[in-house]
VOPA-922861 format. One line per 3 residues: number of its first residue (from 0); their letters; for each residue x, z, y of C-alpha. Coordinates in steps of 0.25 Angstrom, whole numbers, plus 5000, padded with zeros to 4 digits. Layout:
# VOPA-922861
NUM = A = X:Z:Y  ... .
This chain:
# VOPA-922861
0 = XXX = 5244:5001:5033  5230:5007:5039  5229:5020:5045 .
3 = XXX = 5222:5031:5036  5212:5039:5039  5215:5050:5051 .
6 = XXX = 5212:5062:5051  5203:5070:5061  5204:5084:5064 .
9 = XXX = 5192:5091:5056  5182:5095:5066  5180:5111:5071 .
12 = XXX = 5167:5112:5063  5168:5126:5069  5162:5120:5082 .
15 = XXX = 5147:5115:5083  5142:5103:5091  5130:5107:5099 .
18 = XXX = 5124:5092:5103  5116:5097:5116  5104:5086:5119 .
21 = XXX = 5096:5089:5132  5087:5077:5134  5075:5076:5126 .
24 = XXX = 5072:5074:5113  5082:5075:5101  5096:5072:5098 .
27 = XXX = 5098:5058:5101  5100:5047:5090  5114:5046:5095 .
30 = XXX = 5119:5059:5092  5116:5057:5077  5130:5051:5076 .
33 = XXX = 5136:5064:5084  5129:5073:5072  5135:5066:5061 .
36 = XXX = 5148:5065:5066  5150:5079:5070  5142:5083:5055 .
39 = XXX = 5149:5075:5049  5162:5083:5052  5158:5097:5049 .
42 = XXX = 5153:5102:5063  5140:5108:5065  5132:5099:5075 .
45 = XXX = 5121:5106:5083  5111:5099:5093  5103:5101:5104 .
48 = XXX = 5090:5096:5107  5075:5097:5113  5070:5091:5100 .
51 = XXX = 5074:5090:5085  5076:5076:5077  5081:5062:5076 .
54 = XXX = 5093:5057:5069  5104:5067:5075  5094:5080:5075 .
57 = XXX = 5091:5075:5060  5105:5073:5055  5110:5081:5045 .
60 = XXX = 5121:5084:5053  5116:5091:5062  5118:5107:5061 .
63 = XXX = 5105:5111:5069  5097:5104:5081  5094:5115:5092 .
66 = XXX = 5080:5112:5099  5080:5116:5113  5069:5116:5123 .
69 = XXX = 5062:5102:5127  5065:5100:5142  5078:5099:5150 .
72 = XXX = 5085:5115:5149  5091:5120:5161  5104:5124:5163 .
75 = XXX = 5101:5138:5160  5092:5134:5148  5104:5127:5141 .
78 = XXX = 5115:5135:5143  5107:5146:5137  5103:5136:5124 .
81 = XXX = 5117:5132:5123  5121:5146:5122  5112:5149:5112 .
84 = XXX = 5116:5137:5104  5130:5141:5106  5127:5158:5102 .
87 = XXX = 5120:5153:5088  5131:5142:5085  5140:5155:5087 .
90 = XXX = 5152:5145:5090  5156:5135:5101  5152:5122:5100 .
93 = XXX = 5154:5105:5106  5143:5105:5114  5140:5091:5114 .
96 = XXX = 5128:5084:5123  5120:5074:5117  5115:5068:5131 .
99 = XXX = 5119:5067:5145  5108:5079:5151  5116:5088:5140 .
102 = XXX = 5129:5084:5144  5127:5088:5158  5122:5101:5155 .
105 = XXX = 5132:5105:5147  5143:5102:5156  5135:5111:5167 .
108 = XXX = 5135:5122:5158  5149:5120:5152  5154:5131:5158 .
111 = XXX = 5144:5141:5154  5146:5137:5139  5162:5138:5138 .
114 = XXX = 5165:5145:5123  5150:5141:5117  5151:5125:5118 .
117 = XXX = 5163:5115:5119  5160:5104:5128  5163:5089:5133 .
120 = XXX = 5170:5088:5147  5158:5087:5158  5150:5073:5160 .
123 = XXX = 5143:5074:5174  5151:5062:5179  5149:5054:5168 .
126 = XXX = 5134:5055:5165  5128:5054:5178  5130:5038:5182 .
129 = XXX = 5130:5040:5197  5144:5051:5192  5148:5039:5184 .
132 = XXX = 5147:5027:5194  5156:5035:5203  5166:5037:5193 .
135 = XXX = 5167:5022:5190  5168:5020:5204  5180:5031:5204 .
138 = XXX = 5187:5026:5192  5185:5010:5195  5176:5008:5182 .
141 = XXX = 5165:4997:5182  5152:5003:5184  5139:4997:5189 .
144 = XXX = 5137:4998:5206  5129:5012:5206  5122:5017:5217 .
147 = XXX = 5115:5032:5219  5106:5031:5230  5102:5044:5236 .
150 = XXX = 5087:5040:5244  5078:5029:5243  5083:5021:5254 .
153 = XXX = 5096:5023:5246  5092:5017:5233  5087:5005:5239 .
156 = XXX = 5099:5001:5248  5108:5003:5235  5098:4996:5228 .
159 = XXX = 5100:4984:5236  5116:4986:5238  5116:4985:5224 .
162 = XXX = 5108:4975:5221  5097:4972:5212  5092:4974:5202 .
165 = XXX = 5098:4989:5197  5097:4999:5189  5093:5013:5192 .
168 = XXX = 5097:5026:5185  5097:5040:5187  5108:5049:5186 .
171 = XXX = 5104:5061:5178  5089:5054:5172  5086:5067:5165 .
174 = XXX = 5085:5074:5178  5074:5066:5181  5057:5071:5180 .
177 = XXX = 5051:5064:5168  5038:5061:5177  5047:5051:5188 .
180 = XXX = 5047:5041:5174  5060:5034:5179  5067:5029:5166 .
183 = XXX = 5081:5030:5166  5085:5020:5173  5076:5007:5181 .
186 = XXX = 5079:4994:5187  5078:4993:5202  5074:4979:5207 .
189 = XXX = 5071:4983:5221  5077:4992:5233  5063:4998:5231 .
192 = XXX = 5064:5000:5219  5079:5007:5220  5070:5015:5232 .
195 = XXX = 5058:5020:5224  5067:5023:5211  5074:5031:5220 .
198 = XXX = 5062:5038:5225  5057:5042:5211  5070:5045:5205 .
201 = XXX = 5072:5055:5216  5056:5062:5213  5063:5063:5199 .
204 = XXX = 5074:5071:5201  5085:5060:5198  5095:5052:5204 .
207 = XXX = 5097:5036:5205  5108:5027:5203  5107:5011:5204 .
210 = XXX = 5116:5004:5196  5118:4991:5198  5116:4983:5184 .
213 = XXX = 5124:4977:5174  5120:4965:5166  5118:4968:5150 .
216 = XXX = 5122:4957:5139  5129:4957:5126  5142:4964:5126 .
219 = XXX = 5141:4971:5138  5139:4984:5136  5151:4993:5130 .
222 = XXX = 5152:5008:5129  5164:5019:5125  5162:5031:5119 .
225 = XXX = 5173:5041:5116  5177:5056:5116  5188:5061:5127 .
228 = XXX = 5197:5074:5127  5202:5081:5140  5207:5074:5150 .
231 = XXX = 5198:5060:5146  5207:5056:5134  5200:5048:5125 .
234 = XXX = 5199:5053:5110  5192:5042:5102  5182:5033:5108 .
237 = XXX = 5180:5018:5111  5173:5006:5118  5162:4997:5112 .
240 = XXX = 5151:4987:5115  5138:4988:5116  5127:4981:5107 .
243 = XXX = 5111:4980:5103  5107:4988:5091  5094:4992:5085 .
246 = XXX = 5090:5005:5088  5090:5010:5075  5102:5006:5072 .
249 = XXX = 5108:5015:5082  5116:5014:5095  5130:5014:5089 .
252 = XXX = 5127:5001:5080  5124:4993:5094  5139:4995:5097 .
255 = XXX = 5151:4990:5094  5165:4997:5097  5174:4986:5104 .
258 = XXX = 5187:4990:5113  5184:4987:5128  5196:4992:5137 .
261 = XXX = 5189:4992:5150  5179:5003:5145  5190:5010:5137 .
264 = XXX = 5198:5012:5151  5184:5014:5157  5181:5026:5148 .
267 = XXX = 5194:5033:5146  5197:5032:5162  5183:5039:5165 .
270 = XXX = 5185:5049:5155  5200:5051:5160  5195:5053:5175 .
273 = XXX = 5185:5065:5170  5195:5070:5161  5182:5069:5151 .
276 = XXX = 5181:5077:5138  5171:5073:5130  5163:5060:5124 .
279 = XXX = 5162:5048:5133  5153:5038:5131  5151:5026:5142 .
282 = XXX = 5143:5013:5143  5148:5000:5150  5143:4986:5153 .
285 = XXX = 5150:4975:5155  5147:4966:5169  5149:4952:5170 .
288 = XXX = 5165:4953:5174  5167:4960:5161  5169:4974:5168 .
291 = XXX = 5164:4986:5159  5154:4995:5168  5151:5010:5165 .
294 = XXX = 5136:5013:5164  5136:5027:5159  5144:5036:5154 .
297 = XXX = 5140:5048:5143  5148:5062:5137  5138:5062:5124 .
300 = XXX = 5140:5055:5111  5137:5040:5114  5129:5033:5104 .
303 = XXX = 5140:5024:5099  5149:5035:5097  5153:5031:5083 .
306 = XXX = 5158:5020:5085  5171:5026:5089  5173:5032:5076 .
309 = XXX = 5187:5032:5071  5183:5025:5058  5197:5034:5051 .
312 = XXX = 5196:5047:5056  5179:5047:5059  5183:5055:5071 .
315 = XXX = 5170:5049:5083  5169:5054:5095  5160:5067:5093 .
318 = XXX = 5171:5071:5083  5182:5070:5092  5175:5077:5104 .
321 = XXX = 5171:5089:5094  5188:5089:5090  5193:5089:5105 .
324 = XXX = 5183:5099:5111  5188:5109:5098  5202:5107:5102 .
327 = XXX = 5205:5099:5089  5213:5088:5089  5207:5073:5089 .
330 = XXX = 5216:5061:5082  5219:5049:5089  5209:5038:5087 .
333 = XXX = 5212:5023:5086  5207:5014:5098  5204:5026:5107 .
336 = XXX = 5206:5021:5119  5216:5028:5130  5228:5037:5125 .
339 = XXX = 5228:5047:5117  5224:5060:5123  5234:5071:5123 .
342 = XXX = 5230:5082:5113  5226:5097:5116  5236:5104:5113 .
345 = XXX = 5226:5117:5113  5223:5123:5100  5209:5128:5097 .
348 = XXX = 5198:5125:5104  5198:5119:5117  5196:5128:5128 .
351 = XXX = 5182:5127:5137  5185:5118:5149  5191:5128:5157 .
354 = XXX = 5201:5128:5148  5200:5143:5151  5192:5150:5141 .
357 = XXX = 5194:5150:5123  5183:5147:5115  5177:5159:5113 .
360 = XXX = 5173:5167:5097  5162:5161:5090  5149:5165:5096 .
363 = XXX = 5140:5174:5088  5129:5168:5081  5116:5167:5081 .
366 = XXX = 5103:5162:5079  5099:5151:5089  5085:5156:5098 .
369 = XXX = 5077:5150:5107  5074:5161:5119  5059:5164:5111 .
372 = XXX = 5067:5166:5096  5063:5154:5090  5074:5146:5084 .
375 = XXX = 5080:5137:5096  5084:5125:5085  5079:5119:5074 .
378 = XXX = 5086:5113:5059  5088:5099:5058  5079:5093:5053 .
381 = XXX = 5079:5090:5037  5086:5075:5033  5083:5069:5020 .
384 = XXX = 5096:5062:5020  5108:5057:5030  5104:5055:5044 .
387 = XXX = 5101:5040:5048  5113:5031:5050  5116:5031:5066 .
């Protein structure tokens, strides 16, 4: 006989999620999928922005999108904004960051925020790619010969240690000047041209790596994407391959979820090592020799996150991160990989990270300012029917 549906613990629609977006423009197209889900199961999803619009700020799921001033805001800045956000919400909240400049300042100001926000474990050594080349190195994981030069005279000697040609990145690119015009990353043919990279980059305020380059073809680009408890036990997640889609079709259609051990040990022994809480979502290439590398790693909703759906229960990744970091309980999902994580035997909320402090009464609510008294957010915007497919 087949398995029925299972059941899923109701979400604690009593906790908001605050998506916290602090590069450019609006929501990306990718969180639409992290609006409906949440929406869909009864909890009020906020979001923060520097600009209204497209798919997710249009959904009719979305509670309310909070505009906040153009520009990177400094530490100081956003602490304050988050407190704000968190005094009119008048309750604690997942505070859930969209994009990797988010996620980094978050986890620097997590301990400024304990009772206002429940957060993700902290991310610094999975989203800075020199971080992550030497945690390969530590745990024995496949990943593309890196180099971090640190002068010009450097650059070019790793340059031609390496071998050409190879590809240049930056650890942190939104810390560099917009007038250097340096893209992402660039292909360096030369030791001159590793040498004078380096030079610009270093006017910019950022910081180079070389990466020696992996072939593309069909079939070698896989990814994982899956939600962990404490400790780096895996909740519900998964393995799939890569493919070409059309980019109105959307990201999750160019990718098909096939098992791949390699990058299923990959994923749950770099989440074990961190003891990481959190979302996980990783991208690998295959070489020649059939060996899996780790190109980047990321702690926000991937763009394929949906794939991993549990087709009984309709319990995603988003929806289990939001059970776990309320204390609830999350049910075993077929074809997670790795064993079943032990449960919290805590009742309630989860304690801050300290595992000190309780989760303090609700806050007192109020109207949401900006420090001149016009309103700091702004409604979503009107739509005439159900938000476009993803």
């Amino acid at each position: 006989m087949g398995e029925g549906p299972r059941a899923v613990p109701p979400l604690d629609t009593g906790v908001p999620v605050l998506l916290l977006r602090l590069g450019p423009g609006p929501l990306p197209r990718d969180t639409l999928g992290v609006v409906r889900s949440l929406g869909r199961a009864g909890v009020e999803v906020h979001a923060v922005a520097a600009a209204a619009g497209g798919p997710a700020g249009r959904s009719r799921h979305l509670h309310r999108m909070h505009l906040r001033p153009a520009g990177p805001p400094s530490p100081a800045a956003l602490l304050d904004l988050l407190r704000d956000l968190s005094e009119g919400l008048g309750r604690p909240a997942v505070l859930l960051p969209v994009d990797d400049r988010a996620a980094l300042a978050a986890a620097r100001l997590a301990g400024r925020l304990l009772g206002r926000y429940l957060l993700p474990g902290p991310p610094e050594r999975l989203t800075d790619p020199a971080e992550l080349a030497l945690l390969c190195r530590e745990l024995g994981l496949p990943h593309p010969a890196t180099a971090v030069p640190t002068g010009p005279r450097q650059a070019a000697e790793a340059a031609a240690g390496l071998g050409l040609p190879l590809v240049a990145l930056w650890r942190h690119p939104w810390l560099r000047t917009p007038p250097a015009g340096l893209s992402d990353s660039a292909v360096v043919h030369t030791p001159d041209d590793a040498r004078r990279l380096y030079e610009r980059a270093e006017r910019a305020g950022g910081c180079l790596l070389l990466r020696r380059p992996l072939p593309a073809g069909p079939g070698t680009d896989w990814f994982f994407h899956g939600c962990f408890t404490r400790g780096g036990g895996c909740l519900i997640g998964g393995t799939g391959r890569a493919g070409r889609g059309r980019p109105w079709t959307g990201p999750a259609t160019a990718g098909r979820r096939l098992p791949q051990p390699e990058i299923e040990r990959a994923a749950l022994r770099l989440a074990g090592h961190l003891a990481h809480r959190g979302l996980l979502d990783l991208d690998f290439r295959r070489d020649a020799d059939g060996r899996h590398h780790l190109l980047g790693a990321g702690v926000r909703p991937g763009a394929r996150f949906r794939l991993f759906t549990d087709p009984s229960s309709g319990l995603d990744a988003v929806r289990a991160l939001h059970l776990d970091l309320t204390g609830r309980t999350v049910p075993p999902v077929p074809g997670t990989p790795g064993p079943r994580p032990r449960p919290d035997t805590s009742r309630g909320r989860p304690a801050p990270p300290d595992g000190t402090a309780r989760t303090p009464p609700p806050l007192p609510a109020r109207p949401l300012a900006a420090p001149h008294g016009e309103p700091r957010g702004v409604p979503p915007a009107p739509a005439p029917g159900p938000p476009p497919r993803p």
